[in-house]
N, C-alpha and C positions, 0 to 999 in steps of 0.2 A: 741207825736212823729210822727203822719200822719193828715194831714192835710187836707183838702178836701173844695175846694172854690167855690162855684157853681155861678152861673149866668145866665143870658137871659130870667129874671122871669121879667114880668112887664102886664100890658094893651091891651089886644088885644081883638080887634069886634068876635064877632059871627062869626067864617067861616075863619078866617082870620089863620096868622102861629107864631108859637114862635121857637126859636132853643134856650134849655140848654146848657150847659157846666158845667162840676166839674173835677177841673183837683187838682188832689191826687200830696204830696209832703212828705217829710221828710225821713225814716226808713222804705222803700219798699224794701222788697227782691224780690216778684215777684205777680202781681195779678193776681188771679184762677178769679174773673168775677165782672164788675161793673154795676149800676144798678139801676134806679130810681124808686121809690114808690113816692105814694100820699097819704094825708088823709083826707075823706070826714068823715065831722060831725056826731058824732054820729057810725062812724066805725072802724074798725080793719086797721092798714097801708097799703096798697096796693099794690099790684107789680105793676107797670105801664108796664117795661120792663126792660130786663137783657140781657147783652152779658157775654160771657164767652172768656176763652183764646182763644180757639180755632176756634173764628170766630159763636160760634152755638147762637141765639140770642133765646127770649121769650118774647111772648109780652103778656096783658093781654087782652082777648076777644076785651072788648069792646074798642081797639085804634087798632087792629091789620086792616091795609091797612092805618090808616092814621097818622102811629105813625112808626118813624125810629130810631134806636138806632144804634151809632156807637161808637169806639173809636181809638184813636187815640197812640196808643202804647208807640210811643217815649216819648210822654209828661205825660203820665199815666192820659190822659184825655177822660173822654166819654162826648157824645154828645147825645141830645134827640129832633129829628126833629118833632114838634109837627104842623100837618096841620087840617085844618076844626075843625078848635076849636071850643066843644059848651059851651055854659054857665055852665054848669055842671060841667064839669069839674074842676071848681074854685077851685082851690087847694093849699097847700102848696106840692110843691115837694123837698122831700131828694132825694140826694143822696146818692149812697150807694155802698160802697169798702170790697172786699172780697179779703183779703192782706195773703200769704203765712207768716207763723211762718217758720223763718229760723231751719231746721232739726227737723222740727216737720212734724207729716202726716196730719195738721189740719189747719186751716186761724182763722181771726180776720176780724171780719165785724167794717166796721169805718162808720160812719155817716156825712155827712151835717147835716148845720143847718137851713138850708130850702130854698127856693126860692119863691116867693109869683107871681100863674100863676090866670091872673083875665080875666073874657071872658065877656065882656059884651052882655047882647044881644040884 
């Protein structure tokens, strides 16, 4: 019933930028915060960074000054402005939708199916 199309995963140098997008469709009443993870081998998924409704954002330690997270309301699309990329980073990123349950006090987290972010060095 929700949909979630992510993009802007591809090839970038050492140092260089990527911008994501995951823009959410179908059976949205309203979303409480959207929100990219990563998963590096061998760990737990990551919060990369998270906006919420009210404009308050989170980022995780290590991307916080070189990592921008927005969204784009209208289209129930967020964006992940990824600069000074290192190698490290090589990741798959979800996305991730924290979707209000109509007359419920609770959401429904929806998932991507990944995006493939490759840093060469």
């Amino acid at each position: 019933q929700v949909q979630l199309v992510e993009s802007g995963g591809g090839l970038v140098q050492a140092g260089g930028s990527l911008r994501l997008s995951c823009a959410a469709s179908g059976s949205i009443f309203s979303i409480a915060a959207m929100g990219w993870y990563r998963q590096a081998a061998g760990k737990q998924r990551e919060l990369v960074a998270a906006i919420f409704s009210g404009g308050t954002t989170n980022y995780a330690n290590s991307v916080k000054g070189r990592f921008t997270i927005s969204r784009d309301n209208a289209n129930n699309t967020v964006y992940l402005q990824m600069n000074s990329l290192k190698p490290e980073e090589t990741d798959v990123y979800y996305c991730n939708v924290d979707i209000d349950v109509p007359g419920k006090g609770y959401g429904m987290d929806y998932w991507g199916k990944g995006t493939l972010v490759t840093v060469s060095s």
